[in-house]
C-alpha positions as CSV (number, residue, x, y, z in Angstrom):
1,X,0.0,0.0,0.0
2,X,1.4,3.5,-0.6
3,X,2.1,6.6,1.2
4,X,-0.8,8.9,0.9
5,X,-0.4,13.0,0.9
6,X,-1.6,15.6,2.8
7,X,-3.0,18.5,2.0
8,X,0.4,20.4,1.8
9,X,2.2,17.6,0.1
10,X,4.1,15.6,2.7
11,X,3.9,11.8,2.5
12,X,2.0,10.1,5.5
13,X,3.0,7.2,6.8
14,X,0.5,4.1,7.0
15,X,-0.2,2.9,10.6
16,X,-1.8,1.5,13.1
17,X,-2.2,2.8,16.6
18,X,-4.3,1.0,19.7
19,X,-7.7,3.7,20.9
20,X,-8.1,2.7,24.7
21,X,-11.4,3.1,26.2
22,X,-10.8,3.9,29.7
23,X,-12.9,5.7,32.7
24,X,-10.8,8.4,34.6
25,X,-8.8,9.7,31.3
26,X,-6.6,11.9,33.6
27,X,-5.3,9.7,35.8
28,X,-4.7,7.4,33.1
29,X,-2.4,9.5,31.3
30,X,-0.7,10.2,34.1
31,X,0.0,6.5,34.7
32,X,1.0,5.9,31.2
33,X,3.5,8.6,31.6
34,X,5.0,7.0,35.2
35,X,4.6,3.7,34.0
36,X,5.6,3.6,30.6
37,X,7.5,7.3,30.5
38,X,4.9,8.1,27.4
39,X,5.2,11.4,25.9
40,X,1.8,13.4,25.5
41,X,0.9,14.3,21.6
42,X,-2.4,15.5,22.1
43,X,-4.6,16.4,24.8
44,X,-8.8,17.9,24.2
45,X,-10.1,18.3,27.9
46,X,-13.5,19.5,28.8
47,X,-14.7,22.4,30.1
48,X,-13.5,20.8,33.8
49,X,-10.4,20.4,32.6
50,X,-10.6,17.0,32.1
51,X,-9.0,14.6,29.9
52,X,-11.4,13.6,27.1
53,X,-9.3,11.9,24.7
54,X,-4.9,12.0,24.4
55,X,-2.6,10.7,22.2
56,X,0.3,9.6,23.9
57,X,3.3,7.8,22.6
58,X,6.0,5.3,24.3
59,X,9.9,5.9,22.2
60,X,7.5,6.8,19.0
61,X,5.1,4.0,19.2
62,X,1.9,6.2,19.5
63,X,-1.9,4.8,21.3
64,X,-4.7,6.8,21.8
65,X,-7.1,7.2,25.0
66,X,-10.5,8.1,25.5
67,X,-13.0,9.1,28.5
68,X,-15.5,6.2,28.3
69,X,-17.1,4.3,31.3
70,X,-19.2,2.3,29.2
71,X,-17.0,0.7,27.4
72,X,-13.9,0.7,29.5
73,X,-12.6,-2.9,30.5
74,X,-12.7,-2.3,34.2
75,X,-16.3,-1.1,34.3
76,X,-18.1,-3.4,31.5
77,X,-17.9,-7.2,30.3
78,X,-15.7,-6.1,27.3
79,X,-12.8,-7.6,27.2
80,X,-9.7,-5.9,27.2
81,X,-7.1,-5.7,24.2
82,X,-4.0,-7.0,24.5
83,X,-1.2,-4.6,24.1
84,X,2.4,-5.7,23.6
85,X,5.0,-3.3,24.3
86,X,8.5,-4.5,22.4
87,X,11.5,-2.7,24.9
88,X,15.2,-2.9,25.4
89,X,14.7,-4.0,28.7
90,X,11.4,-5.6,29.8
91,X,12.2,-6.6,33.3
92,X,13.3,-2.7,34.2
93,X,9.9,-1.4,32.3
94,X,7.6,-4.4,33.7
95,X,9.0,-3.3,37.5
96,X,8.9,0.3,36.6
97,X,4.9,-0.2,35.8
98,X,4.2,-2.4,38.6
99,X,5.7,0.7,40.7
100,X,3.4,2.6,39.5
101,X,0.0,0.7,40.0
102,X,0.1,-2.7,37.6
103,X,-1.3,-6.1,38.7
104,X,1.1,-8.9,37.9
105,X,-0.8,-11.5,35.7
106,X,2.3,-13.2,34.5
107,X,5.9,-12.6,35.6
108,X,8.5,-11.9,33.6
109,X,9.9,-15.2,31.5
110,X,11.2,-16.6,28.5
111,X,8.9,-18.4,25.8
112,X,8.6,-19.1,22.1
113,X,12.0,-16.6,21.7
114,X,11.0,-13.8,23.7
115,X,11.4,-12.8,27.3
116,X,7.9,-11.0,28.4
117,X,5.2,-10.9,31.4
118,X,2.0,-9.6,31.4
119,X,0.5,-6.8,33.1
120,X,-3.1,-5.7,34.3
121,X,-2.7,-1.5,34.4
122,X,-5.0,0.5,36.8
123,X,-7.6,0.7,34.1
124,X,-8.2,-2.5,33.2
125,X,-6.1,-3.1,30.2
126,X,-3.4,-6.1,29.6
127,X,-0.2,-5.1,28.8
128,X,3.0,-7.6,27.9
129,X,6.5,-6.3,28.3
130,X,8.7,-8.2,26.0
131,X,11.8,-8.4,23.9
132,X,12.7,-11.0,21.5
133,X,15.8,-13.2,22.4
134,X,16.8,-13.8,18.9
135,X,17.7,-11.7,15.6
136,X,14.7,-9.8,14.7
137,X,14.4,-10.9,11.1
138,X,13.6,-14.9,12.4
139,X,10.5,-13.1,14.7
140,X,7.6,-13.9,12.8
141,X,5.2,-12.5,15.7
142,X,5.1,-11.4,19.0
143,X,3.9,-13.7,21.9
């Protein structure tokens, strides 16, 4: 698929980013930022000064979040996404974001070529921390 243009001319990159549903935006980004040391892209807050939907981004790898009880994991029976968050150094990061409020679902281990655990953050999502153990082009897939 090709680059498509904007409106002045510059190419834009094709991509994907996760849109988390999440109630208490605020304090979400906030814990994204100890947890994960994401770097806030875009912020729209109501008239209260609340957070009603951020882009955020961990070392360039951009997610969106959103203000939404209804359809947050921790207050409805959707399930959660998983997201997978590909570090340097996952046992620093996965302790780093237990520190700041994560539930342990898996500790930190090594499987199928990677070494990853899983997280539960404060809103409800799953999280796993992981780095492959081997050269990068024989990873077909994350865990």
């Amino acid at each position: 698929m090709a680059a498509d243009t904007s409106t002045q001319g510059e190419p834009v990159k094709t991509s994907i980013a996760p849109w988390l549903s999440v109630h208490q935006a605020t304090e979400a980004v906030d814990y994204y930022k100890a947890a994960f040391g994401a770097v806030e892209r875009y912020r729209l807050e109501d008239d209260m000064g609340k957070v009603v939907v951020a882009q955020l981004a961990i070392e360039g790898a951009d997610f969106w979040l959103q203000e939404d009880i209804d359809s947050s994991p921790e207050s409805s029976s959707h399930q959660s996404i998983r997201m997978i968050l590909t570090v340097n150094d996952p046992d620093a990061v996965f302790e780093q974001a237990i520190a700041a409020g994560a539930t342990q679902i898996f500790a930190i281990s090594e499987e199928h070529g990677w070494r990853t655990g899983r997280l539960a953050d404060p809103f409800g999502h799953h999280w796993e921390i992981s780095k492959p153990l081997c050269d990068s082009s024989q990873v077909l897939s994350a865990p």
